[in-house]
C-alpha positions as CSV (number, residue, x, y, z in Angstrom):
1,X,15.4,91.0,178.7
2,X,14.7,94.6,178.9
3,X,16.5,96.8,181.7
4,X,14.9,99.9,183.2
5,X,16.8,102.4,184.5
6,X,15.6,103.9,187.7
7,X,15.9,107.6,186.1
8,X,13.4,106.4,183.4
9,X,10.6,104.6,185.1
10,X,7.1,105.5,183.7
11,X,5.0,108.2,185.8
12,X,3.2,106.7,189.1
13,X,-0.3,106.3,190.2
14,X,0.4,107.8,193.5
15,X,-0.9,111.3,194.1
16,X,2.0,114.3,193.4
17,X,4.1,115.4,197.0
18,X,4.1,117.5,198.5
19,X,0.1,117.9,199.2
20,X,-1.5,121.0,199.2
21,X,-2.4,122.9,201.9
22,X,-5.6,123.3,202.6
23,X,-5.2,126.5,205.1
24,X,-2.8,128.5,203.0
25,X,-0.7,130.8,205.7
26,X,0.0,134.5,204.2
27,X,3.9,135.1,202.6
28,X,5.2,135.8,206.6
29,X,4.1,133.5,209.3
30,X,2.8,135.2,212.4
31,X,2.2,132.9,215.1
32,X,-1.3,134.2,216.3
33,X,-2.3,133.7,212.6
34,X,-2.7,129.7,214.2
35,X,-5.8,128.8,216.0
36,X,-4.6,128.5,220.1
37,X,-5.2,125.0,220.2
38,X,-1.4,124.6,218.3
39,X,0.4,126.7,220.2
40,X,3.0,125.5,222.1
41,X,6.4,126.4,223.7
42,X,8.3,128.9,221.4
43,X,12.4,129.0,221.9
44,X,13.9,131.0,219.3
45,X,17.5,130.8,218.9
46,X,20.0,132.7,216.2
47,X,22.3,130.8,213.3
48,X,24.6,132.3,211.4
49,X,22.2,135.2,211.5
50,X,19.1,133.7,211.3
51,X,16.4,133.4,214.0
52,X,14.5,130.3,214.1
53,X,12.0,128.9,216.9
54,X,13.1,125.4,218.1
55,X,10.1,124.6,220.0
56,X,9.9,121.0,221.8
57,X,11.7,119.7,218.6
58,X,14.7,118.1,218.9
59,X,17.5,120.1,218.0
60,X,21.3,119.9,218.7
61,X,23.7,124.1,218.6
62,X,26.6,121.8,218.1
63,X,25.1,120.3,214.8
64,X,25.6,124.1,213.6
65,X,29.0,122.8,212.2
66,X,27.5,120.1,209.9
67,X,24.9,122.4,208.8
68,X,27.2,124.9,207.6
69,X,29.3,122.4,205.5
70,X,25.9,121.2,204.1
71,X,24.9,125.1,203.0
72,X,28.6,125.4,201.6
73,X,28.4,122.5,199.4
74,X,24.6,123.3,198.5
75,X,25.6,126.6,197.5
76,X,28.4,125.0,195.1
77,X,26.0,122.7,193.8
78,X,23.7,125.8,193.0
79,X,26.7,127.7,191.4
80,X,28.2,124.8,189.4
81,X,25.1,123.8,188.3
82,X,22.9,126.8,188.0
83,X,19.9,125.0,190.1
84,X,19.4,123.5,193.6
85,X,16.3,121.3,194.5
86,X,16.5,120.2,197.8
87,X,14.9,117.1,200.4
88,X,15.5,118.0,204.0
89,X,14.1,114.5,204.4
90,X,14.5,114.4,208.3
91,X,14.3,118.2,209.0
92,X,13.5,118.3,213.1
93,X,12.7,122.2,213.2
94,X,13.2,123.1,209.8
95,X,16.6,125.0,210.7
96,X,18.4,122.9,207.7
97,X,15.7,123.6,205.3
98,X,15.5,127.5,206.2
99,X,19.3,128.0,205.7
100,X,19.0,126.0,202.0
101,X,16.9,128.3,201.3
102,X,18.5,131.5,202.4
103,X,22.2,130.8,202.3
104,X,22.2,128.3,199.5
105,X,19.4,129.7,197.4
106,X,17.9,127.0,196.8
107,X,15.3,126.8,193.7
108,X,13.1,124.6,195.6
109,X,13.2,122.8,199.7
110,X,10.7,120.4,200.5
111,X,11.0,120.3,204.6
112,X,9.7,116.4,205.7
113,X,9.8,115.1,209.1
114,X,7.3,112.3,210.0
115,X,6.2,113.7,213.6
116,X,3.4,116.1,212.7
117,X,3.6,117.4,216.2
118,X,6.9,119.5,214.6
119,X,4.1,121.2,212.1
120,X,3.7,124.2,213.6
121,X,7.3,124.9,214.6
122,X,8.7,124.3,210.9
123,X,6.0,126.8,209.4
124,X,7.1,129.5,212.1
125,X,10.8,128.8,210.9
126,X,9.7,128.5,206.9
127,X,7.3,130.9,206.3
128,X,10.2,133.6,207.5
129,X,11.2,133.1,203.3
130,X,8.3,133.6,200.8
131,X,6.6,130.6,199.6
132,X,6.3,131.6,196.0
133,X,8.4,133.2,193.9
134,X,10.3,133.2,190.4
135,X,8.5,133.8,187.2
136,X,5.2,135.6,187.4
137,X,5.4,134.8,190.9
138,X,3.9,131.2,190.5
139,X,6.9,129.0,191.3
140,X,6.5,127.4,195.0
141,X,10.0,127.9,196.8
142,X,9.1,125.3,199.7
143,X,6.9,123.2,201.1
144,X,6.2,121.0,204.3
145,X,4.9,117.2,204.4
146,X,5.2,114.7,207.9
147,X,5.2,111.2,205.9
148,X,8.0,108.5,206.4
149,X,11.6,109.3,204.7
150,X,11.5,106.5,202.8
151,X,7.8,107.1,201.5
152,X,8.7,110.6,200.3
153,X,11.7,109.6,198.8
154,X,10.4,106.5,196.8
155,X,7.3,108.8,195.5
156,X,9.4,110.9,194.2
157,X,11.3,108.9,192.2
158,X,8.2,106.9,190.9
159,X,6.8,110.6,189.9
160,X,10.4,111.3,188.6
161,X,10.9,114.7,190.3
162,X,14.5,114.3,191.4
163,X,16.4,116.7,193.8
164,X,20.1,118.2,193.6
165,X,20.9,117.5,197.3
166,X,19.3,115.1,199.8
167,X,20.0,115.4,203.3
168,X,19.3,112.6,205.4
169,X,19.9,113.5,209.5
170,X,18.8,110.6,210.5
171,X,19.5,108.7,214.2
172,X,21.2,105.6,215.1
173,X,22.6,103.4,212.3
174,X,19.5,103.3,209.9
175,X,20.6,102.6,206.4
176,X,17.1,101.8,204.8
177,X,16.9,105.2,203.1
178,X,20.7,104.4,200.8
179,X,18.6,103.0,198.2
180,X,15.5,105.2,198.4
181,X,17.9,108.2,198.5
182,X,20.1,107.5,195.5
183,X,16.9,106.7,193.1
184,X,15.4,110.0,194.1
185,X,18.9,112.0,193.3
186,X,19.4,113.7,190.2
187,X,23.0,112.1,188.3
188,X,25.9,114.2,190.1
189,X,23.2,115.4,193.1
190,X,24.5,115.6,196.4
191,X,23.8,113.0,199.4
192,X,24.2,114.2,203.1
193,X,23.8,110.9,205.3
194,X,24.3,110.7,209.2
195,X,24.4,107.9,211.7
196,X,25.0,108.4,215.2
197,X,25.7,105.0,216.0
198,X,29.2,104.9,218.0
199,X,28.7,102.0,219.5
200,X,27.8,99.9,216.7
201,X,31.1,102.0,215.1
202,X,33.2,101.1,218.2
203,X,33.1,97.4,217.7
204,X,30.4,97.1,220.1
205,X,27.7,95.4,217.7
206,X,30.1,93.7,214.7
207,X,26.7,91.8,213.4
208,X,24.0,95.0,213.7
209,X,26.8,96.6,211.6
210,X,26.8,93.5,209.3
211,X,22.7,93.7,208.9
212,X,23.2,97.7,208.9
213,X,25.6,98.2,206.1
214,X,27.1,95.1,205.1
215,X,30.4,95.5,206.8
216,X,32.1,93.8,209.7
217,X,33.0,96.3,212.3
218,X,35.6,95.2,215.4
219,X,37.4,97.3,217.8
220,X,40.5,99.4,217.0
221,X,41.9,102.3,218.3
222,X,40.5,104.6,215.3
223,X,36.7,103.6,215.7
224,X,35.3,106.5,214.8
225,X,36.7,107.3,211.4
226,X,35.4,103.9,210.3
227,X,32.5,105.1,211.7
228,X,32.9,107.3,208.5
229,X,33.5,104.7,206.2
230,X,31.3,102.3,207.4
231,X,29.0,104.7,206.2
232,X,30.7,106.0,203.0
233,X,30.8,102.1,202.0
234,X,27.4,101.3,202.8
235,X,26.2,103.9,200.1
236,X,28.7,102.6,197.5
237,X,27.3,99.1,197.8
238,X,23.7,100.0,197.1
239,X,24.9,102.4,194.2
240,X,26.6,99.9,192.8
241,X,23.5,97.7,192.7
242,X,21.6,100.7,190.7
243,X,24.5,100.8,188.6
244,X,25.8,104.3,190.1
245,X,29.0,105.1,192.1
246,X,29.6,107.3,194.5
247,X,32.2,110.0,195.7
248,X,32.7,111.5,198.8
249,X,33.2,115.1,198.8
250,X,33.8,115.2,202.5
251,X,33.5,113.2,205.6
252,X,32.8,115.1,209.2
253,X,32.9,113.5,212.5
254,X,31.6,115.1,215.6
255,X,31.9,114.2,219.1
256,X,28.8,115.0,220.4
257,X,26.4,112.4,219.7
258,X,28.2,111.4,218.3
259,X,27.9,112.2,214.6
260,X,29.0,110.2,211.6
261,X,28.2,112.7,208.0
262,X,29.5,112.4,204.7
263,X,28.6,114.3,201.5
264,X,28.7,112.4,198.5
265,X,28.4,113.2,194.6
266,X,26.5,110.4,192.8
267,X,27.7,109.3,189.0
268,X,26.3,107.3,186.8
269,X,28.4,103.5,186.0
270,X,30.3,101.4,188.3
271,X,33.7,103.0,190.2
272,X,35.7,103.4,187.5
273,X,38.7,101.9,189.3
274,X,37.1,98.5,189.6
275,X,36.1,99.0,193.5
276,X,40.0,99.4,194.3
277,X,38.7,101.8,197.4
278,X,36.1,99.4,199.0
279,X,37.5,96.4,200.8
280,X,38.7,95.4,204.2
281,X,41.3,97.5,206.5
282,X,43.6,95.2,209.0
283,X,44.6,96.1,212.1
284,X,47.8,94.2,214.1
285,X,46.8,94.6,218.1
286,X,50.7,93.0,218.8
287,X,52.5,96.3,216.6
288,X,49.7,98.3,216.3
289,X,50.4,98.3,212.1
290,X,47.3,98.9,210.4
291,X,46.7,98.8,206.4
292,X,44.3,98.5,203.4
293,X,43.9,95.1,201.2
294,X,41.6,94.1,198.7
295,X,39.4,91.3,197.8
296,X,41.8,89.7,196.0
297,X,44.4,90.0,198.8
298,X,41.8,88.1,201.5
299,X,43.7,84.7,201.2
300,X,47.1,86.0,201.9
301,X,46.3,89.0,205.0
302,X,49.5,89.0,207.1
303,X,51.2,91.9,209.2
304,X,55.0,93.0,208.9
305,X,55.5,91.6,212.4
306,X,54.9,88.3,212.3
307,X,53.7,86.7,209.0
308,X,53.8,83.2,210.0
309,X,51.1,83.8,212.4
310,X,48.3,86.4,212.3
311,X,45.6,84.5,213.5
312,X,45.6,85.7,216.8
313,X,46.7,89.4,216.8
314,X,45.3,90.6,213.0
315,X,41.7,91.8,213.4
316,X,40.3,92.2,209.8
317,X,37.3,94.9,209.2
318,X,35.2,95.4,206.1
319,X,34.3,95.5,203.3
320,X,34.3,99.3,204.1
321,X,35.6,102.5,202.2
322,X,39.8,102.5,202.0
323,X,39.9,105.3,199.7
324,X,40.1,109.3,201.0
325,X,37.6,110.7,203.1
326,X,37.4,113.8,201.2
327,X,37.8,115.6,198.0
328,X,40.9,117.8,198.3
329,X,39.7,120.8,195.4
330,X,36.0,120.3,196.3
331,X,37.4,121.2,200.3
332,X,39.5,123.9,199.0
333,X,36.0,125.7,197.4
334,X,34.1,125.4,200.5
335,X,37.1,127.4,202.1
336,X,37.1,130.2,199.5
337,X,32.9,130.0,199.7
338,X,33.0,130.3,203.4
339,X,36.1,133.1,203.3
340,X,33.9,135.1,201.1
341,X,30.8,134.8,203.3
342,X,33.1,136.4,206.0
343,X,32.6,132.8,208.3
344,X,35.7,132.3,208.8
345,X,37.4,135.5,210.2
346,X,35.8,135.1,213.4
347,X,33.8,133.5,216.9
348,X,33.2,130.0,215.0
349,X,34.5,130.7,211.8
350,X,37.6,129.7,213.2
351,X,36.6,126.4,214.0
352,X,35.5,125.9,210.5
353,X,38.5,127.5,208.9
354,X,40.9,125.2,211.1
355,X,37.9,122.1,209.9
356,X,38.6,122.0,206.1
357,X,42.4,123.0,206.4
358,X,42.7,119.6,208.3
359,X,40.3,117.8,205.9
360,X,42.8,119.5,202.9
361,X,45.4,118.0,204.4
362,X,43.6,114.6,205.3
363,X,42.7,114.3,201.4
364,X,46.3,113.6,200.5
365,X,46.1,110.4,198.7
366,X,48.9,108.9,200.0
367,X,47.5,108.2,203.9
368,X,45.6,105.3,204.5
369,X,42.8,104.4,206.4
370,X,43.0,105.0,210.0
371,X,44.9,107.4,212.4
372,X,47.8,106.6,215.4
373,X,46.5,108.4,218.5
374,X,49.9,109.7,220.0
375,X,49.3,107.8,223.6
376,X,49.8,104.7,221.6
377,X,52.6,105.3,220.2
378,X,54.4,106.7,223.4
379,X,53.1,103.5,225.2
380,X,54.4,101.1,223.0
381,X,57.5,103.2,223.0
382,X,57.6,103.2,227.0
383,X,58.8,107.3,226.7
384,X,56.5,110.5,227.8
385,X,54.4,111.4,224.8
386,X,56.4,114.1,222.4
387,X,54.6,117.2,221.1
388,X,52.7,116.3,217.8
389,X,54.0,119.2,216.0
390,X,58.0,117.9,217.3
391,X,56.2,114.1,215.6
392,X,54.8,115.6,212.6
393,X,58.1,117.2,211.6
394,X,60.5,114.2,212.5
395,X,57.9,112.1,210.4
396,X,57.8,114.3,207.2
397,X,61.8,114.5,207.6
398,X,61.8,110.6,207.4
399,X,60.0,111.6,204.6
400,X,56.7,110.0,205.4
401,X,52.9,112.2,205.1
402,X,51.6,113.4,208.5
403,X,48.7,115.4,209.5
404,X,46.5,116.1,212.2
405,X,43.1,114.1,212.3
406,X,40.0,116.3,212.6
407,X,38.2,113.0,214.4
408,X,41.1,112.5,217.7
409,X,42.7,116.0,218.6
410,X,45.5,113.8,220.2
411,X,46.1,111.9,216.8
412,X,48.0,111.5,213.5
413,X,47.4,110.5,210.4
414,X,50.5,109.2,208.8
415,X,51.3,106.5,206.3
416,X,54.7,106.0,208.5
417,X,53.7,102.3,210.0
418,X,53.5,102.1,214.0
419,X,57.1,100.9,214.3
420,X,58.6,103.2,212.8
421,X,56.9,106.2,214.8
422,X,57.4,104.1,218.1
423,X,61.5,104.2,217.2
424,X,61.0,108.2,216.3
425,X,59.8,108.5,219.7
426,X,62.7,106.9,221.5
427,X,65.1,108.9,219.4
428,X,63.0,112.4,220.4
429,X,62.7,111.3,223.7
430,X,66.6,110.4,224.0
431,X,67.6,113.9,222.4
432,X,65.6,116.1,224.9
C-alpha cells in the first residue's frame, strides 16, 4: 500500500486562491476611490503606531496584547528563516494582517474573513502597504478573499502553496480548522489558534469539550490554563494523525473574552518522547493536590491523601497537554525582539515586558500542570492570606519552584503539593 504524504499531494483541479480582482484599487487606498453605495461607518483607531479603520467589524483594543506576540514571533520566523508567508485566516478588519505585513515583514499575507460585508474595511486598512513589490515589482505582497477558513485552507494545500504562520482567531471552541491548518503549514511553520470558550474550559460542558477536542474537561480551581491545554492537546492529536508533532512556543490567556491562544511550531514525525506530555492531569477536591499521569498510569490514579479511596474526591481530566506551556529561549527572543523595537520601555510595553518574564519563568520544566490560587491555600489553612512574594520565598527556601501565573494574578505556580503550602501558611501566619 502506498502512503501519500500531505506535503506531496499532486496539484488540484480547483481554481488558484486568492482570485483576482476584477477592479484593481491604485498602490494607496483612498476611500472615495469606492463607489458610495459601500461606504459605511469609518472608525479609525492607532496600534502600535499604525492607523487602521475598524468600521462595523468586530474588533476587540484588548486583543492588542495577542497581536503583538503574534508579530514578535512572525518576525522571528522571518529572521530565522529568511521568509514569511502568512494566512490571517479569520482577519475581522484586517488589523492582524496589516501589522504582518509592516512589523513582521512578511513576504506574502493573504487577509480571509468569510463576511464580505468586512470588504471594504480590510482594503481601507490593506491598501495602506503596496500591493506589489520585490523583484521587478511583480511579486503581490497581499491579498483579500471572504470564503470559509476551512475552504481556503484545504485549497491551498491541494494547490500546495503552504504558508510560514497561520493564524486562526477564531470564536467559541471550533476545532474543525486543526487539521485543515496543519496540512496547509509549511514543516516548522507557525500556528496561532484561539478559542474563547470559558465555559466549556470551566467544566461547564465536559462532553462539547469531548466532541470539540477530544478531552474531558471538569471543574477545578485552575480552569482557565487547561483552557490552554485543552487547546494545545487538541492540535497534538490531529498532528499526530498526519504524522506531525507539535510544540508550543507560547501559551497566552486573556481575561477578556475570554481568550485561550497558543503559538505552536509544527515538525515532521511523531513526539519524539513517545506522547509523555499528553495525558490526563488529576485533581484531589479533599487536599486540593493536583498532578500529571500517563496512559499507562490510568489503572492505578490515587492521591497522597487517601489512596485507599479516590473515587469520590479525585476528579481526572484529559487527555490534554501536561508538558510546559511555553518555550523558555523562544520567550527569551521575543523579549530581546520587543526590547529592540523600543515596546517595552513604556505605556503597554510594560505589560508585555512583565508578560514574557512571567511566561520565562512559567517555562521551567520542573512545574506541573496547574496553578494554587493563594485564597485556597489560606482557606484550607484557616489563616489570613500571606503576601505571595513572603509565599514565593518561603517556598523556594523549602526548596521547591514558584512563580507567579500570568492566567490568576492572585496565584502560584509551584511544584510544592497543596499540603505542604497550606503548613507554610500556618508557620508564616504564626511568625507575624
Amino acid at each position: 500500500m502506498t502512503f501519500l504524504s500531505p506535503k506531496t499531494l499532486p496539484p488540484s483541479p480547483f481554481p488558484l486562491l486568492p482570485h483576482k480582482n476584477p477592479n484593481p484599487k491604485p498602490p494607496y487606498f483612498h476611500p472615495h476611490s469606492l463607489p458610495t453605495d459601500t461606504l459605511c461607518k469609518s472608525e479609525y483607531r492607532t496600534e502600535r503606531g499604525l492607523e487602521f479603520d475598524t468600521g462595523e467589524s468586530f474588533f476587540r483594543q484588548e486583543s492588542a496584547t495577542g497581536r503583538d506576540l503574534g508579530v514578535l514571533a512572525a518576525s522571528l520566523h522571518r529572521k530565522s528563516n529568511g521568509g514569511l508567508r502568512v494566512l490571517d485566516a479569520m482577519c475581522g478588519c484586517g488589523i492582524r494582517s496589516l501589522r504582518y505585513l509592516v512589523e513582521a515583514e512578511a513576504d506574502f499575507v493573504l487577509a480571509n474573513d468569510a463576511n464580505e460585508e468586512c470588504r471594504r474595511v480590510i482594503l481601507s486598512n490593506m491598501w495602506r502597504v503596496p500591493r506589489r513589490g520585490g523583484s521587478g515589482e511583480e511579486e503581490k505582497r497581499w491579498a483579500v478573499t471572504h470564503f470559509d477558513a476551512d475552504r481556503v485552507m484545504t485549497e491551498y494545500y491541494l494547490q500546495r502553496e503552504y504558508f510560514d504562520l497561520i493564524d486562526v482567531d477564531s470564536f467559541g471552541s471550533d476545532s474543525s480548522y486543526f487539521r485543515p491548518a496543519i496540512n496547509a503549514l509549511k514543516w516548522g511553520g507557525l500556528l496561532y489558534f484561539t478559542s474563547t470558550d470559558g465555559y466549556t474550559s470551566g467544566g461547564n460542558r465536559p462532553y462539547h469539550s469531548v466532541a470539540s477536542y477530544g478531552a474531558y474537561v471538569c471543574r477545578v480551581p485552575y480552569s482557565n490554563e487547561v483552557g490552554l491545554r485543552k487547546v494545545i492537546g487538541g492540535a497534538v492529536r490531529e498532528a499526530s494523525v498526519l504524522g506531525y508533532h507539535v510544540t508550543p512556543l507560547f501559551s497566552y490567556y486573556s481575561f477578556h473574552g475570554p481568550v485561550f491562544r497558543v503559538m505552536l511550531r509544527l515538525s515532521r514525525g511523531m513526539l519524539p518522547d513517545k506522547s509523555r506530555h499528553y495525558g490526563f492531569i488529576g485533581y484531589c477536591k479533599r487536599c486540593g493536590h493536583s498532578q500529571a499521569f500517563s496512559w499507562d498510569e490510568l489503572g492505578g490514579i490515587d492521591c497522597p491523601c487517601n489512596k485507599s479511596n479516590v473515587s469520590g474526591s479525585l476528579v481526572v481530566l484529559g487527555p490534554l497537554w501536561t508538558g510546559p506551556l511555553h518555550t523558555t529561549t523562544y520567550i527569551t527572543e521575543m523579549l530581546n525582539l520587543a526590547e529592540q523595537w523600543g515596546w517595552t520601555n513604556s505605556g503597554m510595553g510594560l505589560d508585555l515586558e512583565k508578560l514574557l518574564r512571567q511566561m520565562i519563568d512559567e517555562s521551567h520544566p520542573g512545574l506541573p500542570p496547574g496553578y494554587i490560587i493563594m485564597d485556597e491555600v489560606s482557606k484550607r489553612a484557616k489563616v489570613n492570606s500571606p503576601r505571595i512574594k513572603t509565599m514565593m520565598s518561603s517556598i523556594h527556601q523549602e526548596g521547591y519552584v514558584a512563580c507567579r501565573s500570568h492566567i490568576a494574578s492572585n496565584a502560584l505556580k509551584t511544584n510544592c503539593p497543596m499540603a505542604e503550602c497550606v503548613r507554610i501558611a500556618k508557620e508564616l501566619n504564626s511568625a507575624e
